[in-house]
C-alpha positions as CSV (number, residue, x, y, z in Angstrom):
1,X,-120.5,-18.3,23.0
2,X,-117.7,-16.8,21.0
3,X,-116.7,-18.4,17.7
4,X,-120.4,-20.2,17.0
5,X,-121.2,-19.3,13.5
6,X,-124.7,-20.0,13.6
7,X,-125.4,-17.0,16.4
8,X,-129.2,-15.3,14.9
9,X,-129.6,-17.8,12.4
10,X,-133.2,-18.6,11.8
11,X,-134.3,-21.5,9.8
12,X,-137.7,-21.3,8.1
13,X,-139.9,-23.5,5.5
14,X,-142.6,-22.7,3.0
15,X,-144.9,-25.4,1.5
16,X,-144.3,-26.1,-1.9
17,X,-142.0,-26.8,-4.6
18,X,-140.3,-23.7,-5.3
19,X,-137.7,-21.4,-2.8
20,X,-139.2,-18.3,-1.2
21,X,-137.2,-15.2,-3.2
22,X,-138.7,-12.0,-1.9
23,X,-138.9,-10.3,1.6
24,X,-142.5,-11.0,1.8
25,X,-142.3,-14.6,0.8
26,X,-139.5,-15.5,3.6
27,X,-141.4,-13.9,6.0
28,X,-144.3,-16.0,4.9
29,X,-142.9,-18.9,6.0
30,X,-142.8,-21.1,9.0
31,X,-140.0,-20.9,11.2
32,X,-138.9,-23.5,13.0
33,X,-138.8,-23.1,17.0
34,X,-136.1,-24.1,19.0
35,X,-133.8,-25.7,16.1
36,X,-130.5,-26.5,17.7
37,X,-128.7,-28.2,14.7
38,X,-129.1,-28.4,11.1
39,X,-128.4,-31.8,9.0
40,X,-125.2,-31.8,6.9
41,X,-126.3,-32.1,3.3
42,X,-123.0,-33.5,2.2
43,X,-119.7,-32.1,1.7
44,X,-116.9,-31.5,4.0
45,X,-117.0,-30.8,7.7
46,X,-117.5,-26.9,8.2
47,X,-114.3,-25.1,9.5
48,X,-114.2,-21.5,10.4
49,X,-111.0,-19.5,9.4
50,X,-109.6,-18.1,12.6
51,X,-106.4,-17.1,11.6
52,X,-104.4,-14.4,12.9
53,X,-102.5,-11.3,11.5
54,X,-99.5,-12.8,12.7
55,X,-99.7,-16.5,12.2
56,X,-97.9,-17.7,8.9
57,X,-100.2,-20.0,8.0
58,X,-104.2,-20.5,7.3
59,X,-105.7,-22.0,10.8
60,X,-108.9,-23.1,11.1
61,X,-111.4,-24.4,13.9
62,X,-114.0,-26.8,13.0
63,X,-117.5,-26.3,13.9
């Protein structure tokens, strides 16, 4: 499983209109069970930098 970004991500929702802020609010809400992908919400495709001391360039892998 090396290089997956996501490793001990949790994803959670509250009801309502506004963004849970504080510890106790986050934990407050719902999480989501066996969430294997998240939907893109525009942009670019996510690339992780995986570039090495010695390379002489940036290098990245996508996700």
């Amino acid at each position: 499983m090396a290089g997956l970004a996501s490793i001990g991500v949790k994803v959670r929702y509250a009801a309502g209109a506004t963004v849970p802020s504080t510890a106790a609010e986050i934990k407050k809400a719902q999480e989501l069970p066996n969430c294997q992908t998240c939907p893109s919400l525009g942009g670019d495709v996510d690339q992780i930098d995986v570039t090495c001391l010695a390379d002489t360039v940036k290098v990245y892998s996508r996700s």
